[in-house]
C-alpha positions as CSV (number, residue, x, y, z in Angstrom):
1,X,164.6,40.1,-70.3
2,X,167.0,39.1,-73.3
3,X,169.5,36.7,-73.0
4,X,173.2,38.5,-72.8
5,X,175.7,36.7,-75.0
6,X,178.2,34.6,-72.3
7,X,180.9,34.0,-75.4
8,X,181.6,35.9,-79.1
9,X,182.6,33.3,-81.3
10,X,184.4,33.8,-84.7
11,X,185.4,37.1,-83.9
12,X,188.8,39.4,-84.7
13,X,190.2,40.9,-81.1
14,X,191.8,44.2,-81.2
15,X,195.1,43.8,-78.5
16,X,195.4,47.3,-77.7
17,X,192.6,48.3,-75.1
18,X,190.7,51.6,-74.9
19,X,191.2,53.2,-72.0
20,X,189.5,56.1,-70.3
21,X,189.1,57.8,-66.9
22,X,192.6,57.5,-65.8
23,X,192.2,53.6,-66.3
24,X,188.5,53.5,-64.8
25,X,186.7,52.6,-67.6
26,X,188.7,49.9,-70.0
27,X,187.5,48.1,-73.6
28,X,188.7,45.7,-76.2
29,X,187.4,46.3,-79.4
30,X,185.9,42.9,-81.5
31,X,185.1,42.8,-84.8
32,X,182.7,40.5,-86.1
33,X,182.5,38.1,-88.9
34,X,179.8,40.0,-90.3
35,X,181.2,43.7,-89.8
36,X,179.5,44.8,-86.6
37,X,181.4,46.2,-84.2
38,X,181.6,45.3,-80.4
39,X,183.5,46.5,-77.2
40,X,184.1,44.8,-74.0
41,X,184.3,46.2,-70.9
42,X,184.9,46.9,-67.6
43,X,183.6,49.7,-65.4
44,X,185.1,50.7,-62.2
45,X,183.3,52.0,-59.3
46,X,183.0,56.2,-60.0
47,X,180.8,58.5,-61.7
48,X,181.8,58.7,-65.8
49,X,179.9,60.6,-69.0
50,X,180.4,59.7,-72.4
51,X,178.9,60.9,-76.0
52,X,177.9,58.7,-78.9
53,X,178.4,58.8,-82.7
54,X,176.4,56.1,-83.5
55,X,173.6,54.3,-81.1
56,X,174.7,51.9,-78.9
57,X,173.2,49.0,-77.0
58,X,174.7,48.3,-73.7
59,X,174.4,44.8,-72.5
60,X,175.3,44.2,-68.6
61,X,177.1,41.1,-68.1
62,X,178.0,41.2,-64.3
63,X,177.8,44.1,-61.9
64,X,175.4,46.8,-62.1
65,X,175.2,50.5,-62.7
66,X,173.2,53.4,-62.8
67,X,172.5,55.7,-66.1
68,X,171.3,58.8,-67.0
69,X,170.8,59.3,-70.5
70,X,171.4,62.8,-71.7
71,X,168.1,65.1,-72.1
72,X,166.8,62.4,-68.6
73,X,165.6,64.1,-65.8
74,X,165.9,60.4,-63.8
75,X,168.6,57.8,-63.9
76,X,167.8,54.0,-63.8
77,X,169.7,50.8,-62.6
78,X,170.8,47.9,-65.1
79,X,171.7,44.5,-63.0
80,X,173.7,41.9,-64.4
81,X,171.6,40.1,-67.5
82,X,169.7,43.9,-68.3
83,X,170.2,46.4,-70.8
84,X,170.0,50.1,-72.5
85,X,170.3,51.6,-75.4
86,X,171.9,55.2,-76.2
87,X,170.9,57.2,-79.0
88,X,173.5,58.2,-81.4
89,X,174.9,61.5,-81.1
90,X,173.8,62.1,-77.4
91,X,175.6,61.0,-74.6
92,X,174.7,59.3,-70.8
93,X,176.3,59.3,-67.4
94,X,176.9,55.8,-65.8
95,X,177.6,55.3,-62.2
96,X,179.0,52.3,-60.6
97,X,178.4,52.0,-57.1
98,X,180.8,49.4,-56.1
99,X,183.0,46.7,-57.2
100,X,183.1,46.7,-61.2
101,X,180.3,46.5,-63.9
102,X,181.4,44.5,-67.3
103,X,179.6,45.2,-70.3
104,X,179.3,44.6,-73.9
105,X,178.4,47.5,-76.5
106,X,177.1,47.0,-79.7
107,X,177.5,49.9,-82.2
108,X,174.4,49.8,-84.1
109,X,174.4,51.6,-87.8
């Protein structure tokens, strides 16, 4: 198991949150000192699909949910301290079961 980051430092904070699902699913964007790109998030509980441009590795920092990536026949459950990547240009279905799942995404190019 990798260790998921507990703090970003030396980062630029986008204020203005992304917000999907009615206000379900919410992001911040960060920027990094070195030009990668990060969101993070918070899930609440429902069923939600989304499509990628570019992969993206999705790091679960409390919670847990349940994803199917596209193409997947089965899903599989990320705790707290787990994660998944997403291929670019596909997609996955994430589930959260109860109370909320935060996350952190990395775009990877």
């Amino acid at each position: 198991m990798t260790s998921i980051p507990t703090q970003l430092n030396g980062v630029t904070a986008l204020t203005k949150a992304n917000v999907y699902f009615d206000g379900n699913v919410i992001s911040h964007t960060v920027l990094m000192a070195d030009g990668a790109k990060k969101t993070l998030g918070l899930i609440r509980p429902g069923s939600y699909h989304f499509n990628t441009g570019a992969t993206e590795l999705m790091e679960i920092v409390d919670g847990d949910c349940s994803v199917t990536l596209d193409g997947a026949k089965e899903s599989r459950l990320y705790a707290a301290g787990t994660q998944f990547r997403v291929p670019g240009n596909s997609g996955f279905q994430i589930e959260v079961g109860k109370g909320l799942c935060q996350y952190i995404c990395s775009f990877i190019v």
